[in-house]
N, C-alpha and C positions, 0 to 999 in steps of 0.2 A: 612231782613233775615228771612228765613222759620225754624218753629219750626221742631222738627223731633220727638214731643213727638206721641207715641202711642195710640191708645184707653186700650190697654191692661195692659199699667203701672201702676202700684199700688202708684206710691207716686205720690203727690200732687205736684202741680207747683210749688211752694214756698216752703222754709225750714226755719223754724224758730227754732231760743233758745233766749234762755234769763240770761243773768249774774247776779245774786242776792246775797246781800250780808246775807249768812247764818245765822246771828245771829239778823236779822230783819227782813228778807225778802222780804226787800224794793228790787224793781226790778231797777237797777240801765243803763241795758244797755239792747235793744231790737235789738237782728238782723236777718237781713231778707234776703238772699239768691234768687235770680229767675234763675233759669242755662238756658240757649238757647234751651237745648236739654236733652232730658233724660239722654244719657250717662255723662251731667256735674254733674249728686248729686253727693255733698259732705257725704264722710263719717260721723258720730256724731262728729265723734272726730277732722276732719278738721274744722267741719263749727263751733266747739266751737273754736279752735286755733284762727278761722278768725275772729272771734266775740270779741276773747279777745286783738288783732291787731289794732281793734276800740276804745278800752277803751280808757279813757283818763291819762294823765303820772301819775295825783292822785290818779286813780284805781288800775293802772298797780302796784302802790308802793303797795295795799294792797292786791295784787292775793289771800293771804292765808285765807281774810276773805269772798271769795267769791267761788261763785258754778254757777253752769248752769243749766237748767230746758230749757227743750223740751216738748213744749205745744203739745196736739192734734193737730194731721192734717189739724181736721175741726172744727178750733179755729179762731171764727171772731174777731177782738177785738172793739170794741163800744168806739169811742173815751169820750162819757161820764163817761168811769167808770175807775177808778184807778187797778190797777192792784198787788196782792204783793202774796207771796208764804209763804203758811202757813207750817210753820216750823216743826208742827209733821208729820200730814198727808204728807208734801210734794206735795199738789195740791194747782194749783194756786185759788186764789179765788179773788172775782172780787166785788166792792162797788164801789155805788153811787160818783162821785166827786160834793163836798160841794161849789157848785156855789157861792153863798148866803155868804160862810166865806171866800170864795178867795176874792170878790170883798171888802169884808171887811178889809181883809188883807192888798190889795195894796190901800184901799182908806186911810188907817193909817199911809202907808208908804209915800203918797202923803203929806199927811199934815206933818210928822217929818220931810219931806225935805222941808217944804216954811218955816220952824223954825229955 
């Protein structure tokens, strides 16, 4: 299938948001959008509906303590770093993931299960 995107279109190939639960802003659901063709973007307010379509049925029970956040454009994300939405500003902010205390974590968990 042939794209029918322009050179002249201002939005980017992909559409993203994100569903955060507001009162941590731990980012709980990441969605990602590609339309075929320019004419498929989603409005904001569709591509959050479809995002919130994804949740899972435990999320879905808690709709009222979550929000969405629409990253920049030209927002890579670096699978090394954790991602969460800082609650006054409202921008996301982005930290180091703690290699070092995961492997830690699950070598604890290894050992309470041969007990």
């Amino acid at each position: 299938m042939e794209s029918t995107f322009k050179e002249s279109d201002e939005q980017t190939l992909s559409q993203w948001c994100m569903i955060y639960d507001k009162r941590t802003g731990e980012i709980i659901h990441t969605h990602q959008f590609l339309p075929l063709s320019s004419d498929d973007y989603y409005s904001k307010e569709d591509l959050e509906k479809k995002a919130i379509e994804f949740l899972s049925p435990e999320n879905k029970k808690n709709l009222e303590f979550l929000n969405v956040f629409h990253p920049p454009k030209d927002l890579h994300f670096d699978p090394s770093m954790n991602y969460k939405i800082n609650l006054e500003s409202k921008f996301l902010i982005a930290e180091p993931i703690d290699f070092a205390g995961l492997r830690k974590k699950v070598t604890e968990k290894e050992d309470l299960s041969r007990k």
